[in-house]
N, C-alpha and C positions, 0 to 999 in steps of 0.2 A: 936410177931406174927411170924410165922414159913416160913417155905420158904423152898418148892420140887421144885427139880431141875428134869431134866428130857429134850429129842430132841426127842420133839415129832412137825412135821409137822402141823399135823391137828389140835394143840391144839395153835399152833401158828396163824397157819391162822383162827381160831375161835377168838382167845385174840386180834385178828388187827379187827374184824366186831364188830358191837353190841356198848354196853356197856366198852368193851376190861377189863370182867369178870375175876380174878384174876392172871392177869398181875400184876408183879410189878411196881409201878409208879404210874398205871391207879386209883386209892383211892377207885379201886372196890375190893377187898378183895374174895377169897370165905370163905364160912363158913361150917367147920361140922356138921355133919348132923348124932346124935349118933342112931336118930329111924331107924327103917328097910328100908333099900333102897330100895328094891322092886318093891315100887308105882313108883321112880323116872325113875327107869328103863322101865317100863312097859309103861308109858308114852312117851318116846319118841323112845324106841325101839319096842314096842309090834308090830308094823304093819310092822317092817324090815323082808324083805322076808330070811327064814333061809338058809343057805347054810353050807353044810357040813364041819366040820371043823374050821369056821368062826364063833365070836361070836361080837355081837352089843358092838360097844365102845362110850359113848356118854360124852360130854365136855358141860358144867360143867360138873362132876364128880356125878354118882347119889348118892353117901354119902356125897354130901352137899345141904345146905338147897338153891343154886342158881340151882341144878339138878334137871331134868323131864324135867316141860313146865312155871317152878318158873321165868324165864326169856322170855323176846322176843325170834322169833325163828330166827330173825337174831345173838343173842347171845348165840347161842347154835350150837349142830352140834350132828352127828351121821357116823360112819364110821364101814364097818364088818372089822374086823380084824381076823388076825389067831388067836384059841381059848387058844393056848400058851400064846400069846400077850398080852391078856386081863388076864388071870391069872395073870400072872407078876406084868402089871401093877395093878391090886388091890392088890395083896398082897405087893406090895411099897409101895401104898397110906396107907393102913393100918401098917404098922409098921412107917412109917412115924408120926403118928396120935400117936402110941404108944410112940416112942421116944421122941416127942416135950410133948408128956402128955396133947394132946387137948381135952380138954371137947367139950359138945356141942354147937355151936354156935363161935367156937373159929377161927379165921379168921388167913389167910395163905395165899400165893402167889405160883403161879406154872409160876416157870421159865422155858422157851426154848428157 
C-alpha cells in the first residue's frame, strides 16, 4: 500500500475529525478512484461560492472512492485555495498514482 507524503494543514485537521480517513495508523486507508472524478467534486464543491483566482480543494481527495459526500461530512472538508495550489496538488496525487502503479480501488495513506 502506498503512502503521499505532503504539509498540508487542512488535510491534517480533516485526518484528526471523522473517521481520521487515510491517516496513517488510522486502518481507514483511501482508495482510488480510476472513474471520472467529476461527480466527487461537484458534490461537495458545486455550491462553493467562486472567487477569482481560487479553486475548491476538497479532502478526501475527489479521485478516490472515500471523495464527494462517500463519507460523513464531519470526515470530510472543503477549503478555496489559490488555483496554482490545486493544480499542483492533483498533478502530485496523480503521478503519485502512476509511480506506485495504483489501480482502482488500490488503498494508500496521505501523510502530514
Amino acid at each position: 500500500m502506498g503512502r503521499i507524503a505532503g504539509r498540508f494543514a487542512r488535510v491534517r485537521k480533516i485526518q484528526s475529525k471523522g473517521g481520521h480517513y487515510g491517516k496513517p495508523g488510522s486502518g481507514h486507508p483511501l482508495h482510488r478512484l480510476t472513474d471520472d472524478a467529476k461527480a466527487n467534486r461537484r458534490a461537495v464543491c458545486g455550491k462553493a461560492k467562486p472567487v477569482p483566482g481560487k479553486s475548491c480543494d476538497e479532502y478526501p481527495f475527489a479521485r478516490t472512492h472515500e471523495g464527494g459526500t462517500a463519507l460523513p461530512a464531519a470526515s470530510r472538508g472543503i477549503a478555496m485555495v489559490p488555483a496554482t495550489e490545486q493544480d499542483k496538488q492533483g498533478g502530485r496525487i496523480i503521478g503519485f498514482y502512476k509511480q506506485e502503479r495504483m489501480m482502482d480501488k488500490d488503498g494508500f495513506w496521505v501523510a502530514v
